[in-house]
NUMI-856124 format. One line per field, with one value per residue: residue number from 0; x, y, z of N, C-alpha, C, CB in turn. Coordinates in steps of 0.05 Angstrom, whole numbers, plus 5000, padded with zeros to 4 digits. Atoms other than C-alpha are relative to their C-alpha. Glycine has a CB too. Example, Ala and Ser with C-alpha at 12.3 -4.5 7.8 and 13.67 -1.06 7.14 Angstrom:
REM NUMI-856124
i <- [0 1]
n_px <- [5018 4984]
n_py <- [4976 4976]
n_pz <- [5000 4999]
ca_px <- [5246 5273]
ca_py <- [4910 4979]
ca_pz <- [5156 5143]
c_px <- [5018 4985]
c_py <- [5024 5022]
c_pz <- [5000 5014]
cb_px <- [4980 5009]
cb_py <- [5001 5009]
cb_pz <- [5025 4971]
END
This chain:
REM NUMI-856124
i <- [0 1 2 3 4 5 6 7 8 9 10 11 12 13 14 15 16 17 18 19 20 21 22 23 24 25 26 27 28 29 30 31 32 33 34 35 36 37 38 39 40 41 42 43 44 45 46 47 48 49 50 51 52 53 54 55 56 57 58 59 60 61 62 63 64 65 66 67 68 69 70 71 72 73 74 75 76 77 78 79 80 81 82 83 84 85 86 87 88 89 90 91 92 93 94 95 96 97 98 99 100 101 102 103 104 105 106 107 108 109 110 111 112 113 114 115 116 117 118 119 120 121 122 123 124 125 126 127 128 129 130 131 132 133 134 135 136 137 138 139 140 141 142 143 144 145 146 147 148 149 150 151 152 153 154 155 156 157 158 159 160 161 162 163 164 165 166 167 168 169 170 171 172 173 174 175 176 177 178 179 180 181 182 183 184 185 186 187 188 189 190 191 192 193 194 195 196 197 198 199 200 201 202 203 204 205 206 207 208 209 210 211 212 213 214 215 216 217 218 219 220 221 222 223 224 225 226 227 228 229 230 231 232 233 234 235 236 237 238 239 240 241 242 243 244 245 246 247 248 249 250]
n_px <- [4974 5001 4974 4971 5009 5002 4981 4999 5016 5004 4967 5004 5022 5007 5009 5023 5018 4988 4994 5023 5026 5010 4988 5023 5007 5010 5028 5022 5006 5000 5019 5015 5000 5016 5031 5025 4988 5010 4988 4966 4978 4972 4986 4974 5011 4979 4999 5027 5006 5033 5024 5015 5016 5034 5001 4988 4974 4991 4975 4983 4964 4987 4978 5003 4985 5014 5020 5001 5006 5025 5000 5032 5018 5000 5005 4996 4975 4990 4966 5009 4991 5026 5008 5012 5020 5011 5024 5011 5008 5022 4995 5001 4999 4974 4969 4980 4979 4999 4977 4999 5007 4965 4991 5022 4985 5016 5019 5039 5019 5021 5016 5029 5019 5009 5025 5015 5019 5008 5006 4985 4968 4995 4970 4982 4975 4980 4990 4973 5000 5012 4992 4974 4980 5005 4960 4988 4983 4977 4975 4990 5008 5015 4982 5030 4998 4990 5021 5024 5033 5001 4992 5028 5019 5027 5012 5028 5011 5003 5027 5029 4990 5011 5027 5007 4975 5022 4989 4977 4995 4978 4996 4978 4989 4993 4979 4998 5009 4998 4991 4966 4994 4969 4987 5020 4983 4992 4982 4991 4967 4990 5016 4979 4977 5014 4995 5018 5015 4993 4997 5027 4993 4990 4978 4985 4996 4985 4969 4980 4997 4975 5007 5016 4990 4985 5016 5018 4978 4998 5013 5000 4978 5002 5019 4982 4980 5018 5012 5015 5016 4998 5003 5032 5016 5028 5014 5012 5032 5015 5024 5014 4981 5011 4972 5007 5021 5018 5019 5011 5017 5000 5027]
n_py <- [4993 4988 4979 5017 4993 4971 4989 5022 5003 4979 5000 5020 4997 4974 5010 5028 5006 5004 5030 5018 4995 5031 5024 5006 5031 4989 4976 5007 5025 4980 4997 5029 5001 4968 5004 4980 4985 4973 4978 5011 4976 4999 4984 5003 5009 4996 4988 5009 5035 5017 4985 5012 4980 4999 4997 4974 5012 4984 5018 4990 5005 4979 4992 4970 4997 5017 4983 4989 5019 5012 4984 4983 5013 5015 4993 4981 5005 4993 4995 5014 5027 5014 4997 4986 5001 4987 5016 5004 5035 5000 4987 5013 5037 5005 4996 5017 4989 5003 5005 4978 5002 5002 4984 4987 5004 5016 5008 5011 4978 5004 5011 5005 4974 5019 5017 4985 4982 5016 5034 5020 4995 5010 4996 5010 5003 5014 5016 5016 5030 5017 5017 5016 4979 4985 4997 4967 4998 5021 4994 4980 4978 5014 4975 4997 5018 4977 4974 4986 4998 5019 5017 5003 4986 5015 5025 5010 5016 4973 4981 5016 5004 4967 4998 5034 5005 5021 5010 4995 5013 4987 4986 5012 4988 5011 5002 4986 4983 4975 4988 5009 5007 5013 5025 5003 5005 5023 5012 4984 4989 4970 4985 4988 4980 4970 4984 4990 5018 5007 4977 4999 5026 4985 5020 4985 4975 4997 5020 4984 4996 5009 5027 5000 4991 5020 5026 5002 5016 5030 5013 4998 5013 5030 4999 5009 5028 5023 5004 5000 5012 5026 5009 4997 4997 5014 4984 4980 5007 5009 4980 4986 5018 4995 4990 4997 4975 5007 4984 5019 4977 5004 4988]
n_pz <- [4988 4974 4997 5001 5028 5007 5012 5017 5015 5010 5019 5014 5013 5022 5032 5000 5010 5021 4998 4969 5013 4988 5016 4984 4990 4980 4992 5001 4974 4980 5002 4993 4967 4988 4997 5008 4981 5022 4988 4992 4989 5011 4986 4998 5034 5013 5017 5000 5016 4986 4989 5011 5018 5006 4974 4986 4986 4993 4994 4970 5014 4987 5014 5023 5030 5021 5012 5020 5021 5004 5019 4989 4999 4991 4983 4981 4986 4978 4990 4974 4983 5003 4982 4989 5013 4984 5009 4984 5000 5015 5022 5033 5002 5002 5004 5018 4997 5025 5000 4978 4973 4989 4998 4983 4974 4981 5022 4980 4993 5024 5000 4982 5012 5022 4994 4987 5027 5029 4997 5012 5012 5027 4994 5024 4992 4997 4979 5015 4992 5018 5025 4994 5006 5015 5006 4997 4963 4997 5013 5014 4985 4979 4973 4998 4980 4982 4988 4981 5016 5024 4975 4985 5016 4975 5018 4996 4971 4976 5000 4994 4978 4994 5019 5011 5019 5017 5023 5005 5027 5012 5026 5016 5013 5028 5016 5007 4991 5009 4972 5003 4966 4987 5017 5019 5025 4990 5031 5020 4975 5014 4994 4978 5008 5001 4971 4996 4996 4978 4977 4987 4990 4982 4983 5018 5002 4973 4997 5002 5026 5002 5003 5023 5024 5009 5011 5021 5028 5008 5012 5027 5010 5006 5017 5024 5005 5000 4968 4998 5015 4991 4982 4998 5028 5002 4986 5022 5013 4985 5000 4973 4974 4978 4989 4968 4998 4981 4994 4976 5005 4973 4988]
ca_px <- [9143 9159 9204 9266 9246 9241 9311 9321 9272 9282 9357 9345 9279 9290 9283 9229 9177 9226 9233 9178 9118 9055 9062 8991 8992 9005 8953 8905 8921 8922 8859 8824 8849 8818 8754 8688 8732 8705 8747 8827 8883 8957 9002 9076 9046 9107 9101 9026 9039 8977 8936 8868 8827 8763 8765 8766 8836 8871 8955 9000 9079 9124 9183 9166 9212 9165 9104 9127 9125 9060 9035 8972 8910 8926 8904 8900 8969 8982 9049 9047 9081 9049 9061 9019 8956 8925 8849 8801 8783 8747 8761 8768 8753 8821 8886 8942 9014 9050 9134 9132 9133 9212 9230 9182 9223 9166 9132 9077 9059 9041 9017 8971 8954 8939 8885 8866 8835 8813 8776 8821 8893 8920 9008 9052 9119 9180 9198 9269 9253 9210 9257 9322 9374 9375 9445 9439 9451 9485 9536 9545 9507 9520 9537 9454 9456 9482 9429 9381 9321 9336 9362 9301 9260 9176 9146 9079 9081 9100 9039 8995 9020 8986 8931 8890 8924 8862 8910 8980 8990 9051 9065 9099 9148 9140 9191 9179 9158 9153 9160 9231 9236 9294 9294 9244 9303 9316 9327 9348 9422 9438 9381 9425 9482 9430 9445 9378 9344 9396 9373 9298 9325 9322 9373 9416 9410 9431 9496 9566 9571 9640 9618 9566 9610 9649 9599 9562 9638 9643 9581 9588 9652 9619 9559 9615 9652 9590 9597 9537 9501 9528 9510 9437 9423 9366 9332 9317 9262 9237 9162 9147 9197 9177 9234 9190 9140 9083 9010 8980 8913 8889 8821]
ca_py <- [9256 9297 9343 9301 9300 9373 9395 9322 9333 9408 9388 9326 9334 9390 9351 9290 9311 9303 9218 9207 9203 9153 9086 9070 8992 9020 9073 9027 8976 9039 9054 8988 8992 9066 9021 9070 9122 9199 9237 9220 9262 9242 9244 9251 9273 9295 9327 9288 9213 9173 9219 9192 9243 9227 9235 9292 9294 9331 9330 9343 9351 9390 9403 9475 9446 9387 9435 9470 9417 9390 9406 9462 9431 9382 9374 9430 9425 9434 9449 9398 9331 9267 9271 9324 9321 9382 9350 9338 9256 9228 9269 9231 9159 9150 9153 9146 9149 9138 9111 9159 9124 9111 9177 9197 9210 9181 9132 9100 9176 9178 9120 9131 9199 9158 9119 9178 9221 9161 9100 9068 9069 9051 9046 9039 9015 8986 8916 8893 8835 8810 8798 8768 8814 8864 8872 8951 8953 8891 8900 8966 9010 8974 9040 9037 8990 9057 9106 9139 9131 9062 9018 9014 9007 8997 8934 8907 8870 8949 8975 8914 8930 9011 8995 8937 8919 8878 8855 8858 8859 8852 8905 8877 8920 8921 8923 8983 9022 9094 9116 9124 9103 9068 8999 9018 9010 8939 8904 8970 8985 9039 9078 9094 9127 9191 9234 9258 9192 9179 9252 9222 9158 9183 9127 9158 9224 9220 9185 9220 9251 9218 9151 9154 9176 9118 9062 9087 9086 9011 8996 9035 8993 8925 8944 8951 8896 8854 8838 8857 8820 8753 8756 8788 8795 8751 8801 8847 8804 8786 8831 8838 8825 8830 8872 8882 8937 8928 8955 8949 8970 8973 8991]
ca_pz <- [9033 9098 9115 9122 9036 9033 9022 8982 8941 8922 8897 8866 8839 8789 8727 8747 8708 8652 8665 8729 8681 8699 8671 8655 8666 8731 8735 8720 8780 8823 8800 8811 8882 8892 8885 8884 8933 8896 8943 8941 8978 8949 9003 8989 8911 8881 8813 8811 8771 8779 8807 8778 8732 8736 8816 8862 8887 8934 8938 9000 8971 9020 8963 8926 8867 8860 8860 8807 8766 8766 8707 8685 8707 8753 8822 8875 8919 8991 9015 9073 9111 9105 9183 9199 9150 9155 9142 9191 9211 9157 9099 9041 9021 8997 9005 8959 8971 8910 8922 8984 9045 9049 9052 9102 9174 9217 9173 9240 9246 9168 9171 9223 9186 9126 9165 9199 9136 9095 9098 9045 9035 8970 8985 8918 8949 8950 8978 8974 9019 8964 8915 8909 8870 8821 8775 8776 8853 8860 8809 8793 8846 8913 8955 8954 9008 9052 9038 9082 9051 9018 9075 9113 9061 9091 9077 9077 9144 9176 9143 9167 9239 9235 9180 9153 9099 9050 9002 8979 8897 8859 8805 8750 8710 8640 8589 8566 8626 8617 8691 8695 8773 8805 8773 8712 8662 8682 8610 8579 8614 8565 8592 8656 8617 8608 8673 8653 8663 8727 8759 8769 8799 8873 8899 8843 8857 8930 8914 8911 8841 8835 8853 8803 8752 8763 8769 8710 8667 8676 8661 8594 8593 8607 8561 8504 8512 8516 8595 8603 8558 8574 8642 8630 8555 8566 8604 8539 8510 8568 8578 8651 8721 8789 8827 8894 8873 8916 8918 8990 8993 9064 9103]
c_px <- [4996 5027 5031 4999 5002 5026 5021 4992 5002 5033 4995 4982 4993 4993 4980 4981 5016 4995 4968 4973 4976 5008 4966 4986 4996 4983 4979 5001 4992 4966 4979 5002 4983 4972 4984 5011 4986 5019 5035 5014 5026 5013 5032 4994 5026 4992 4963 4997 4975 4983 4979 4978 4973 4992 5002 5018 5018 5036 5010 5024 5007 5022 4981 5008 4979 4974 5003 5001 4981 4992 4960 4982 4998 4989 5008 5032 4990 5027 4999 5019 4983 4997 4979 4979 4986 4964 4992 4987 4984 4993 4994 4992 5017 5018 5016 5027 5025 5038 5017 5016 5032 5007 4983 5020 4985 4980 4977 4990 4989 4987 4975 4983 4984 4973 4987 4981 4983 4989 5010 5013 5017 5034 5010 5026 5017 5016 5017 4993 4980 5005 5032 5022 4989 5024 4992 5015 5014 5026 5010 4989 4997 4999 4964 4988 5001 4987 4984 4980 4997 5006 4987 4977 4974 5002 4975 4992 5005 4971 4978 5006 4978 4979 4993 4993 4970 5018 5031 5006 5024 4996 5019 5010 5002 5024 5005 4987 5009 5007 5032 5010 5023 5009 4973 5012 5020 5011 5003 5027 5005 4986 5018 5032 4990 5009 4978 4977 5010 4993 4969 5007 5004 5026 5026 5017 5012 5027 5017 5009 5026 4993 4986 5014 5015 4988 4982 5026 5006 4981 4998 5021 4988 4969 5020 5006 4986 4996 4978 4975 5002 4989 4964 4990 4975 4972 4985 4982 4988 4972 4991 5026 4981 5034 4988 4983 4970 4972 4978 4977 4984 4962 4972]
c_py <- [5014 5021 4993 5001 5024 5007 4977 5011 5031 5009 4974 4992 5020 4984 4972 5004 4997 4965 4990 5011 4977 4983 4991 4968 5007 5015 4980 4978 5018 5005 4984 5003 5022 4987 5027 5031 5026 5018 4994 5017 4978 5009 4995 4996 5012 5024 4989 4975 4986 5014 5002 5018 5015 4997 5023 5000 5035 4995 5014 4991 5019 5010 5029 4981 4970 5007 5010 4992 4990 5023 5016 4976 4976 5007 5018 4985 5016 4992 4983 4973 4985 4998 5017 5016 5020 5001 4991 4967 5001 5017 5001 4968 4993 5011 4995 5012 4978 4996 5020 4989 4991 5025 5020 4995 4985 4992 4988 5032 5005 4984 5003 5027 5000 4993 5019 5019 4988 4981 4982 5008 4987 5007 4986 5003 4979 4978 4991 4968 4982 4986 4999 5017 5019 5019 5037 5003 4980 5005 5024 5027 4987 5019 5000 4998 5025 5026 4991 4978 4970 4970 4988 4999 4987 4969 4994 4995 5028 5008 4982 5011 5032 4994 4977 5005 4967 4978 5005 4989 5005 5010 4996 5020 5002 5018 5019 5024 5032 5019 4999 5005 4983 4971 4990 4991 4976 4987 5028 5011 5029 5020 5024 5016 5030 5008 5010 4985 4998 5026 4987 4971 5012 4995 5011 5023 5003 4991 5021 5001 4986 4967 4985 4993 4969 4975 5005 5001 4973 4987 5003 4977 4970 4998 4998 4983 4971 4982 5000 4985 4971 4993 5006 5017 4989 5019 5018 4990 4989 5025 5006 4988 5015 5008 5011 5029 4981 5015 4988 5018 4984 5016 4992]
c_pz <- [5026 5001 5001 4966 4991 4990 4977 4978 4984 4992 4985 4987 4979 4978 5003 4983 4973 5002 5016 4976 5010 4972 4992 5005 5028 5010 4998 5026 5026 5004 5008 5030 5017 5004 4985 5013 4972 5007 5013 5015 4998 5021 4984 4960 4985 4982 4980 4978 5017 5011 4982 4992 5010 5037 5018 5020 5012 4995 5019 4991 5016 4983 4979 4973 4996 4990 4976 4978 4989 4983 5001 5007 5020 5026 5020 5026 5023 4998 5033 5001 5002 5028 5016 4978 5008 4982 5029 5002 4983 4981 4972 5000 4992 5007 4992 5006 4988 5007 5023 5016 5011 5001 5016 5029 5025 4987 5012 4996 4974 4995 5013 4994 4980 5010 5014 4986 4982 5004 4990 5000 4987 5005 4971 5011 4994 5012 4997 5016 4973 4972 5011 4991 4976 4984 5001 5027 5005 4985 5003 5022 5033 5029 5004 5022 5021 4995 5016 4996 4992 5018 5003 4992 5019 4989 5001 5030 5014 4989 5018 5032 5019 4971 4992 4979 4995 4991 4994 4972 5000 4977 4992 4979 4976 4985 4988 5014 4992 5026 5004 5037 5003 4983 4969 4973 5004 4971 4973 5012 4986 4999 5026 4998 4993 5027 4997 5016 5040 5019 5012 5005 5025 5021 4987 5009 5020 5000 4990 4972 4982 4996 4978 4981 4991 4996 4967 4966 4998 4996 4974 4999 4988 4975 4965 4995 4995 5029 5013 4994 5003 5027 5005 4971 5002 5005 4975 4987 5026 5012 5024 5017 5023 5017 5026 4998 5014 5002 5027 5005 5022 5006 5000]
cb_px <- [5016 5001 4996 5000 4975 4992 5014 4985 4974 4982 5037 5002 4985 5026 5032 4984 4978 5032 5035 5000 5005 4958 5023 4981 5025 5010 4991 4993 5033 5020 5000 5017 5030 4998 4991 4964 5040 4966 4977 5021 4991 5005 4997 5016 4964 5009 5034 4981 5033 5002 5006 4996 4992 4983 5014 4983 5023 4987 5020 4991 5012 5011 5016 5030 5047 4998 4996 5011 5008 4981 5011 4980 4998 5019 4998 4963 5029 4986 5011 4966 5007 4999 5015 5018 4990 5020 5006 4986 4986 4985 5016 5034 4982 5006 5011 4992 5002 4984 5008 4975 4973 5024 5008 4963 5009 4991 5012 5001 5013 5005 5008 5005 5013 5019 5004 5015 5019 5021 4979 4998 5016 4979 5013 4998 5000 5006 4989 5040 4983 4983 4993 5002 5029 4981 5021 4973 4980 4990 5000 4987 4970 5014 5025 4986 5027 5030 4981 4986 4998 5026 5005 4995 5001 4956 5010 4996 5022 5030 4986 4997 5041 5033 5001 4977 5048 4983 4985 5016 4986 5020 4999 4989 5014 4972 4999 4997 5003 4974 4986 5023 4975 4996 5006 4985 5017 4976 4975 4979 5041 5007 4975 5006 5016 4964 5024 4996 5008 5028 5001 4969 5025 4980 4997 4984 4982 4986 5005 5019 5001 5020 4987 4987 5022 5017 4974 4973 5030 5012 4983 5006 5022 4995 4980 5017 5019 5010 5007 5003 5003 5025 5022 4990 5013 5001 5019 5018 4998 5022 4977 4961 5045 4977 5018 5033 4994 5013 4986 5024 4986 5035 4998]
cb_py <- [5017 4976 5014 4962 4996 5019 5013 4977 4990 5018 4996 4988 5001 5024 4990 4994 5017 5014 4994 5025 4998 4998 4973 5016 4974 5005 5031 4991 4978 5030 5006 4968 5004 5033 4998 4987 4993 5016 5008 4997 5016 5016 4991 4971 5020 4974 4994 5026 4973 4978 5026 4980 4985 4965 4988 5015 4976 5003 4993 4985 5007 4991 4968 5034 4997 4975 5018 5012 4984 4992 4978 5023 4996 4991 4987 5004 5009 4989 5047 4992 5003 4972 5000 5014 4979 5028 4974 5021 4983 4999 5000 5003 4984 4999 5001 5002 5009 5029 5002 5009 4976 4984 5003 4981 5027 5012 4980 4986 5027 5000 4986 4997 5020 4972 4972 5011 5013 4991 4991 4989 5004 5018 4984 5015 5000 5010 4985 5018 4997 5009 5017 4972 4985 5011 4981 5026 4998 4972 4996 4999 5014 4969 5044 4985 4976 5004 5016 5034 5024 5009 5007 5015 4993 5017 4976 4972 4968 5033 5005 4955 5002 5035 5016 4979 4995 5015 5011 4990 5008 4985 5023 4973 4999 5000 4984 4992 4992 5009 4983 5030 4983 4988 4965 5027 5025 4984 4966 5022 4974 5001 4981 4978 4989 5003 5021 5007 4971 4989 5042 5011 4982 5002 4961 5008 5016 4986 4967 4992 5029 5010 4997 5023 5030 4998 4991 5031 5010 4985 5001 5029 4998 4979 5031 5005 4994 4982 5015 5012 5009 4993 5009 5021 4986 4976 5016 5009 4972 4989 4992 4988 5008 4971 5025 5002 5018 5003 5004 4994 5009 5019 5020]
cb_pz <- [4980 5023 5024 5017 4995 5026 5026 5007 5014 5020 5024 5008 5015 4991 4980 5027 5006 4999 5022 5052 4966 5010 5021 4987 4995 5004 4973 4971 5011 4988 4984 4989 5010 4972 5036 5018 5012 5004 5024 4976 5041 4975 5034 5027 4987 4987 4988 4992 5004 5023 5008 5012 4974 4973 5006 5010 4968 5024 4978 5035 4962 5027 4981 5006 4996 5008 5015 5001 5002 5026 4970 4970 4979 4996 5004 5015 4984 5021 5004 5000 5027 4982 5004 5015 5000 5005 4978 4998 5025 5012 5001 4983 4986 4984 5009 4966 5030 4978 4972 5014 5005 4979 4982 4998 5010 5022 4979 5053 5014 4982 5002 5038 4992 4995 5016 5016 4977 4982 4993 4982 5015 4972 5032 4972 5021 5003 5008 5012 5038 4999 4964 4986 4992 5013 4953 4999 5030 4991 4976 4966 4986 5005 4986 4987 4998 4997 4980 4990 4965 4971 5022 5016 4962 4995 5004 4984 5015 4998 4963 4993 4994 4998 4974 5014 5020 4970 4981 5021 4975 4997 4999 4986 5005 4981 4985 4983 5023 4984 5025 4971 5017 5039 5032 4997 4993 5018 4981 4993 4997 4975 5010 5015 4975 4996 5006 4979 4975 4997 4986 4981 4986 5011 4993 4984 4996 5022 4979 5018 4999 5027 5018 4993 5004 5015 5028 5005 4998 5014 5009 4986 5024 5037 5008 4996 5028 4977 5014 4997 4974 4999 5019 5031 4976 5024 5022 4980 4971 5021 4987 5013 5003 5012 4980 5024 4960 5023 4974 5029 4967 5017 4989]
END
């Protein structure tokens, strides 16, 4: 994250480590990508998901309230901007930055801070161009479209542009993810009537408490009535989707 994040992230991030847990189908693709890397630094580390054990890992989170979350034992925290890395060239052999990089206010200058500490850089992001719809935001959440943070989301081809960019996997969602990120509760709808679940949704959290209130009473509605289910019951046995998660692992 960055400082544009900072006062985001230290209202809307009080309860993440409640929902934002790792997933570890995901941890383990993360991990694969880290390669042989010994020496990680986590930019934009939140409350510290995925941050990989058996590694010596640094993290850089500018939000206090998501510091205080990371739980005992986890990696050493800096209070820091992924813009202004305070690490000397050539630092670490990784870099990982973990559903960050949209809410970063100058995402070439992290990027190029990224490539400037690390020989590798391992990006878990967000591509809407890479998929086609997705009924939470389409139907029921389309004010989404008009955040900040969510608009503009990066994509692959900006990273290839400021880093070289090996590879580009897709991370596939399973059915029973445990990360409770933006579209992790894809064939579970009645996940999104928790306000606990919807506080660590960050697209969520930024939206006008009212608005909310109201897209999330007609979806209870059309979840009653069975609306829901006719138009994407299918979805509930179905074991993995691809909704534009992205691992781009560069260098």
């Amino acid at each position: 994250m960055t400082s544009n994040a900072v006062p985001r992230y230290d209202t809307i991030g009080r309860s993440y480590s409640a929902t934002r847990r790792t997933e570890p189908r995901i941890a383990a693709q993360i991990e694969r990508a880290l390669g042989d890397a010994e020496t990680v630094v986590n930019v934009g580390a939140g409350t510290g998901s995925y941050e990989p054990p058996e590694r010596t890992v640094v993290a850089v989170e500018p939000s206090g309230t998501m510091i205080s979350q990371r739980p005992k034992g986890s990696a050493p925290v800096i209070q820091g901007v992924a813009e202004h890395l305070p690490f000397a060239d050539g630092t670490f052999d990784a870099a990982m930055a973990v559903l960050t990089v949209h809410h970063w206010r100058d995402r070439v200058a992290g990027l190029r801070e990224l490539r400037r500490v690390s020989a590798r850089q391992v990006v878990f992001l967000f591509s809407p161009f890479d998929v086609g719809s997705y009924w939470l935001v389409d139907d029921y959440f389309p004010e989404y479209a008009d955040l900040e943070s969510e608009h503009d989301a990066p994509s692959p081809e900006l990273l290839a542009r400021h880093l070289d960019v090996q590879r580009v996997e897709t991370i596939p969602i399973p059915g029973d993810c445990v990360d409770g990120f933006g579209s992790a509760y894809w064939n579970r709808p009645e996940a999104h009537l928790d306000p606990t679940v919807r506080a660590g949704m960050s697209f969520m959290a930024q939206m006008d408490p009212a608005t909310v209130d109201s897209n999330v009473a007609r979806l209870a509605a059309e979840l009653a009535d069975g609306t829901w289910d006719a138009k994407y019951g299918h979805l509930r046995t179905q074991e993995t989707i691809d909704l534009g998660l992205r691992l781009v692992v560069c260098g």
